[in-house]
C-alpha positions in Angstrom: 53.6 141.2 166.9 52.3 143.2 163.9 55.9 145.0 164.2 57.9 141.3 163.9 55.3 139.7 161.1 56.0 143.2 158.8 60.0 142.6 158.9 59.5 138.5 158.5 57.6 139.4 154.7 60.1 141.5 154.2 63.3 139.0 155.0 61.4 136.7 152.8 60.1 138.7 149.6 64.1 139.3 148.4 65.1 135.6 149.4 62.3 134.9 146.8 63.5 136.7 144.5 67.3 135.6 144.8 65.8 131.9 144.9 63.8 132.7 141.2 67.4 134.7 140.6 69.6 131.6 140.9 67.3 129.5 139.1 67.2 131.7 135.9 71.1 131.5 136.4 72.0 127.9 136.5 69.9 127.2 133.5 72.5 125.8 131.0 72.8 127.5 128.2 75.0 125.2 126.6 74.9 121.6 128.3 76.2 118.0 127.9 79.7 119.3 128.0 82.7 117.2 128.1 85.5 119.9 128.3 85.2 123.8 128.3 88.6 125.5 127.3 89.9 129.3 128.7 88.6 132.0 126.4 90.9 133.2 124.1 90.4 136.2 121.9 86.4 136.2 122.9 85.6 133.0 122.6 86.6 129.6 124.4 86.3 125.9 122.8 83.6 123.2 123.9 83.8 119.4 123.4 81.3 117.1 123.3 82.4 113.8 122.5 84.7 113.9 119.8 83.4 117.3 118.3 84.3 121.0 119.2 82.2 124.2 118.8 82.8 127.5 120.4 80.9 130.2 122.4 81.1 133.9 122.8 80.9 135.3 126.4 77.7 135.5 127.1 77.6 131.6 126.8 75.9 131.3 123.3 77.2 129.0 121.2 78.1 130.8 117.9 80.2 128.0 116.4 78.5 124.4 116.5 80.2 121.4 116.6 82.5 119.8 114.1 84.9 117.7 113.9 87.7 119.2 112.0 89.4 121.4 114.9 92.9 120.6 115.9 93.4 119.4 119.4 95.8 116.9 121.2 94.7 115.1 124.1 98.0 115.2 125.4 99.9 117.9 123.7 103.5 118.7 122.9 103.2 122.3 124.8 106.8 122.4 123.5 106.0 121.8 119.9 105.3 125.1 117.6 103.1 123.0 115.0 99.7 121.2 115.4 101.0 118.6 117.8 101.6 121.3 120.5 97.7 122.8 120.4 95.7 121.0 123.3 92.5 122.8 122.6 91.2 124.6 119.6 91.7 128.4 120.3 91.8 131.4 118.3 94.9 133.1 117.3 95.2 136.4 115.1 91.4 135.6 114.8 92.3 132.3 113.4 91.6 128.6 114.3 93.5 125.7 113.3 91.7 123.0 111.1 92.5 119.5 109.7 91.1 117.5 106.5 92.1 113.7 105.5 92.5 113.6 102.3 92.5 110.6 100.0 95.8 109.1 101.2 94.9 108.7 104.7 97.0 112.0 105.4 95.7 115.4 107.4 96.3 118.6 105.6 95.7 121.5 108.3 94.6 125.2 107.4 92.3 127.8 109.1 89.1 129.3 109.7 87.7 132.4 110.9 85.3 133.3 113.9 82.5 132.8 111.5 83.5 129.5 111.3 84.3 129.8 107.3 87.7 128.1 106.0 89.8 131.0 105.1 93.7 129.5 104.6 93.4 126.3 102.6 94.2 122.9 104.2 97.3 122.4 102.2 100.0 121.9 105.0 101.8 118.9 106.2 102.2 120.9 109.4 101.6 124.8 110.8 102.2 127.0 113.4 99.4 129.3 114.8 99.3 132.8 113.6 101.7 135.6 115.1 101.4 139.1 114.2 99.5 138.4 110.6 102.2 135.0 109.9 102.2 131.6 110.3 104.6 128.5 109.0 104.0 125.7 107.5 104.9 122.7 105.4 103.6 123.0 102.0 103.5 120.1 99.8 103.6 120.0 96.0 103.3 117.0 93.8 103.7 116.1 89.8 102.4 112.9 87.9 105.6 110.3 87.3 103.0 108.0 86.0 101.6 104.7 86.7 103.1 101.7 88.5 102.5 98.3 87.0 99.2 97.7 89.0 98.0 101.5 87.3 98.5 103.1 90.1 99.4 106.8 90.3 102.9 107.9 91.1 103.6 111.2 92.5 106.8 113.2 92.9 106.4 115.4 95.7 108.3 118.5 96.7 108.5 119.8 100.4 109.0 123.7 101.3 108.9 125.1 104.7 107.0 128.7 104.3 105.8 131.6 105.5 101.8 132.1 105.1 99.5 135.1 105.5 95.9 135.1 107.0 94.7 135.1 103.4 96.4 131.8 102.6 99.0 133.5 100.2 102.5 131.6 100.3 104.9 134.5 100.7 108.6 133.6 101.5 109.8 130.1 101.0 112.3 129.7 104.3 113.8 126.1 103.5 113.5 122.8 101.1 112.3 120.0 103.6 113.7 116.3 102.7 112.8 112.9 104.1 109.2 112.9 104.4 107.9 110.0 103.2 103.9 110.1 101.6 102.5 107.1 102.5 100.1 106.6 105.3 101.6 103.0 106.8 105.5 105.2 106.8 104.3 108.7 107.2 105.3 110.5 110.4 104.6 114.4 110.9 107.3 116.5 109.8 108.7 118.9 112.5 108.3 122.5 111.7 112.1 124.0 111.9 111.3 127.4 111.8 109.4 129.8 113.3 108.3 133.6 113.7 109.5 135.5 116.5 107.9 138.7 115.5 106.5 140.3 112.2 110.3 140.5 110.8 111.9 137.8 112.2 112.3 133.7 112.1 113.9 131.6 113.8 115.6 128.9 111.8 117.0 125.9 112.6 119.9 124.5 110.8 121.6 121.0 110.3 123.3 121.1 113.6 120.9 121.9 115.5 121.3 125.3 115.7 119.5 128.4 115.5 119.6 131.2 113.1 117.7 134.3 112.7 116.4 135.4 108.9 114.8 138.7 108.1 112.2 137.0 105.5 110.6 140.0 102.9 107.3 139.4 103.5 105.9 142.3 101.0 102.7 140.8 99.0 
């Protein structure tokens, strides 16, 4: 009897200690969660209503939540600008990040895993970073004057570009016509070009068709 009592404590002092085990585990570290994306580059995006943060691996969150991450809720997987990002992720070490401006228009730029805006949100539209480069639409604009009810008027000049992870503007690929800068007619302009590896894009032309471009990319 002694014999049988003996191996019974002894079934049930590591049972205990799985049981205090388990408990320690399923505290949330992080909790309330809406969505938890795949890690990507070390850490992996968390919504919580309308707001996105990230956490490392060990489950700590070491970017709290904003609201100026790029996401779709149903994304363009096909598109190569913002419109095909579903969840904000890190690329080249970079995330993706949008700002309305004073004409009811996003601009989208980048921050770094410290959470820090890095590359300016100047662009119409931009691809994620591959090997060190991105594209984007960069917009420039000169006072005409003022319209009869003293409002500003603006010319504006488009150029499709490639951009560093410092924000430097280093080979202009194409001019980009028929965007229209008002928020009731405005529709995001397509990017038509793209980086296929740290010497090459892929451009598309009138027709539809694609060309490749060795861009000089010195800076």
């Amino acid at each position: 009897m002694k014999h049988v009592l003996n191996i019974a404590l002894l079934l049930l002092i590591p049972l205990m200690g799985i049981s205090q085990s388990i408990e320690e585990i399923n505290k949330s570290i992080v909790g309330d969660l809406d969505e938890i994306a795949p890690f990507s580059e070390g850490l992996a995006a968390v919504k919580k209503g309308n707001q996105w943060g990230f956490i490392n691996e060990e489950g700590e969150l070491v970017i709290g939540f904003r609201d100026d991450l790029v996401w779709n809720k149903t994304p363009n997987t096909k598109n190569i600008g913002i419109e095909g990002i579903g969840s904000p992720q890190f690329k080249n070490g970079l995330c993706s990040i949008k700002k309305m401006q004073d004409d009811g228009i996003a601009r989208y730029g980048f921050m770094d895993k410290t959470g820090k805006v890095v590359v300016a949100a100047e662009f119409l539209n931009v691809s994620q970073f591959n090997d060190g480069y991105a594209v984007g639409i960069y917009e420039s604009k000169s006072l005409r004057g003022k319209n009869p009810f003293q409002l500003k008027i603006y010319d504006y000049a488009f150029t499709e570009i490639v951009v560093n992870e410092s924000g430097e503007l280093l080979w202009p690929i194409q001019e980009r016509d028929n965007i229209v800068m008002s928020k009731k007619l405005y529709n995001l302009p397509e990017l038509q070009a793209q980086m296929i590896s740290s010497d090459l894009l892929k451009v598309k032309n009138d027709n539809n068709n694609w060309k490749i471009v060795k861009p000089k990319l010195d800076n």
